[in-house]
Structures are given as structure tokens and as C-alpha cells.
C-alpha angles and dihedrals in degrees: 000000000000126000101202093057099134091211083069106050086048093056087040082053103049081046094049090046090042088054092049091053099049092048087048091047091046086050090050097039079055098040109036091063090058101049082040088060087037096052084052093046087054086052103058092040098059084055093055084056105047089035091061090043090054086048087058103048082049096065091036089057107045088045085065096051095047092063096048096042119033093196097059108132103176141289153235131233123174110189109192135182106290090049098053134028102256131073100246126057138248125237110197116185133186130177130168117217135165091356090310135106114218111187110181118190124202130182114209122194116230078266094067096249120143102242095171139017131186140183156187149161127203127189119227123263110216 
């Protein structure tokens, strides 16, 4: 039995090679999930964020044309896709109503469904 026999290095190194690839599939098959749901978790989150600075320009917003225009009810604003960085749209709604703003904020999928929903009064400051 000879050890530098080149046919077995060969076999040692595809062993060697098989047992690499196994332990780097099983590190991906454990990783890529997580940054998958991660990935998803930055997502809506960057939703919640836009979502509340949208509910904040709303009542800004409203408020202002409130004072110019003492009929102003309320409005309607759809955001889709090519007017913002994500897939779905944004439906941003204020009314005014017995002295209070009230601005909702909802995020829809390209499905239609409602992902994320926001809202907030606030009462007129005269």
C-alpha cells in the first residue's frame, strides 16, 4: 500500500471537494431564509415609515387648506407604483369633520390587500 499513489490523492481531493460543498449548501439552506424574512421585515418597515410621513403631510396639508378655503372637506390622494419606490400604492385620505382633521393612510399590495393602515385626528387649532 502506497501513499503517493496520485489515483488517491485525486479520490482524498474530490472527498475532500464533495464534503466542502455539502457543509456550504447546508450554510446557505440555514442563512438565505433569514436574510429572506429580513429582507421582508426591512420592507415593511420602510412602509411604516413612509406611511406615517405621508400621515403627517396629510394633516399638514389639510390644515392649510383649511385656512385658505373654509369649505375644504377633505381629499383623496392614490400614490402608486411609478410615483413611490415600492410595488403597491398608497391611499391617503383626509377629511375634516366637527373642527378635526382626521388623515388615514393605507398601503395596498399589487393584489389590492390592505398590508398596512395608519391613522390619526387631529383637532383644529383656531
Amino acid at each position: 500500500m502506497t501513499y503517493n499513489n496520485p489515483k488517491n490523492r485525486r479520490g482524498a481531493a474530490l472527498i475532500i471537494a464533495m464534503v466542502l460543498l455539502a457543509c456550504l449548501a447546508i450554510v446557505a439552506g440555514v442563512v438565505l431564509p433569514q436574510m429572506l424574512r429580513d429582507r421582508q421585515e426591512t420592507r415593511l418597515e420602510l412602509v411604516r415609515v413612509q406611511s406615517r410621513q405621508l400621515l403627517d403631510d396629510a394633516l399638514r396639508s389639510a390644515e392649510a387648506k383649511r385656512n385658505s378655503d373654509p369649505n375644504f372637506a377633505g381629499a383623496i390622494l392614490s400614490l402608486g407604483p411609478d410615483q413611490q419606490p415600492f410595488d403597491g400604492t398608497f391611499l391617503v385620505t383626509t377629511k375634516y369633520q366637527d373642527d378635526r382633521f382626521n388623515a388615514e393612510v393605507e398601503y395596498r399590495n399589487e393584489k389590492g390587500e390592505v398590508i398596512y393602515a395608519v391613522n390619526k385626528i387631529k383637532t383644529e387649532i383656531r
